[in-house]
N, C-alpha and C positions, 0 to 999 in steps of 0.2 A: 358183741359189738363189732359190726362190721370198720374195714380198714377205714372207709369215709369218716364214720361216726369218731377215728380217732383224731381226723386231722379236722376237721370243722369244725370252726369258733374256738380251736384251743389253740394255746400259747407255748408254741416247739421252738427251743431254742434250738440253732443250729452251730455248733462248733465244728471252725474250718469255712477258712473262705474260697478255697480253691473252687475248681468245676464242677464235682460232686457236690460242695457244699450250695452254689448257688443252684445248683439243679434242684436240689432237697427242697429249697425254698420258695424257686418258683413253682413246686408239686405243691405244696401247704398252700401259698397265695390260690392257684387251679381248680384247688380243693376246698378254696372256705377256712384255713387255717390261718391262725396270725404267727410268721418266725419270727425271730429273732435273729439274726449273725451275729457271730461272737468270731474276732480270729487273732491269735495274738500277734500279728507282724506288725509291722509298723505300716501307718497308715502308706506313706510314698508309694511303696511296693504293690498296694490293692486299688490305684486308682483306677481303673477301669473295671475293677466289682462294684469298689465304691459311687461311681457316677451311672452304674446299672440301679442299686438297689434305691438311690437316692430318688431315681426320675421314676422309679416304680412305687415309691413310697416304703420302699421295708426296714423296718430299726436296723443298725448295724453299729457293732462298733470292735476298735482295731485297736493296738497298743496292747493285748491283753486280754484276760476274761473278768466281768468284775461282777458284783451278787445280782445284780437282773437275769443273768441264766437263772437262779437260783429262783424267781419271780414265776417262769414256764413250768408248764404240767410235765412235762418230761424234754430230754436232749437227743439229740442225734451226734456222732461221731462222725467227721471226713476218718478218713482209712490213717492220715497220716496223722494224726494226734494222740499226742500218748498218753494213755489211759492212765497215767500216775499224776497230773495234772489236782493242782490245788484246789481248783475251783469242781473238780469231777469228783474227787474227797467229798468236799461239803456238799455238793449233789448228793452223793451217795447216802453220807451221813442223814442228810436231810429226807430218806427215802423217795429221791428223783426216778422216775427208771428211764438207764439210758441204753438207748440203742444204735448200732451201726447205721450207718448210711443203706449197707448192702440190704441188713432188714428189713428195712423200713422199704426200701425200692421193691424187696421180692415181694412182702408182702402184698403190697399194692397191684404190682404185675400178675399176682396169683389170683387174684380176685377174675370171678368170670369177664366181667364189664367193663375190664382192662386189658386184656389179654393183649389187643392192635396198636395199644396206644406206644408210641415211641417216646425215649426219656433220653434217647442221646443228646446232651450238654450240646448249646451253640453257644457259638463266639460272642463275646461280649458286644462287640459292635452292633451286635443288631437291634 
């Protein structure tokens, strides 16, 4: 299964809403993928991820992780969430497989027919 075949038409939840995480998900949307954001800060603090994913139509939700991760074929990890998380348990339990951010990016970058494409995170404003 090539790295495409993982991210098209399937449902990757993406935990962390930071720059990495919204980069993750506009590579999935790129690709034919449907994410998910999950982050647990409180919404105040992610208005402007928030007013990104909104106007681009992607799920998202803040306050927490709640079982809709649990809904996607598998998760990705931002670098700063810690992997003892309740909802990453029932993942597991549930035989989810998750993987880093960094994975999921090398992966993709390793593929021949990615090799120029640039994934550095822009500002939300744009």
């Amino acid at each position: 299964m090539t790295v495409e075949e993982r991210i098209k038409n399937r449902r990757i939840g993406i935990v962390g809403m930071a720059r990495s995480g919204m980069a993750v998900a506009y590579l999935a949307v790129s690709r034919g993928g449907k994410p998910f954001v999950s982050d647990s800060a409180r919404a105040e603090l992610l208005t402007k991820q928030k007013e990104r994913l909104q106007r681009d139509g992607i799920p998202f939700e803040t306050d927490g992780h709640s079982e809709r991760l649990l809904q996607c074929e598998y998760l990705v990890l931002s670098p700063g969430v810690p992997p003892d998380l309740e909802i990453l348990q029932s993942a597991r339990q549930k035989g989810l497989p998750i993987f880093s951010e960094l994975k999921v990016l090398y992966n993709f970058l390793s593929t021949s027919s990615n090799r120029e494409l640039n994934l550095l995170p822009v500002g939300y404003g744009t």
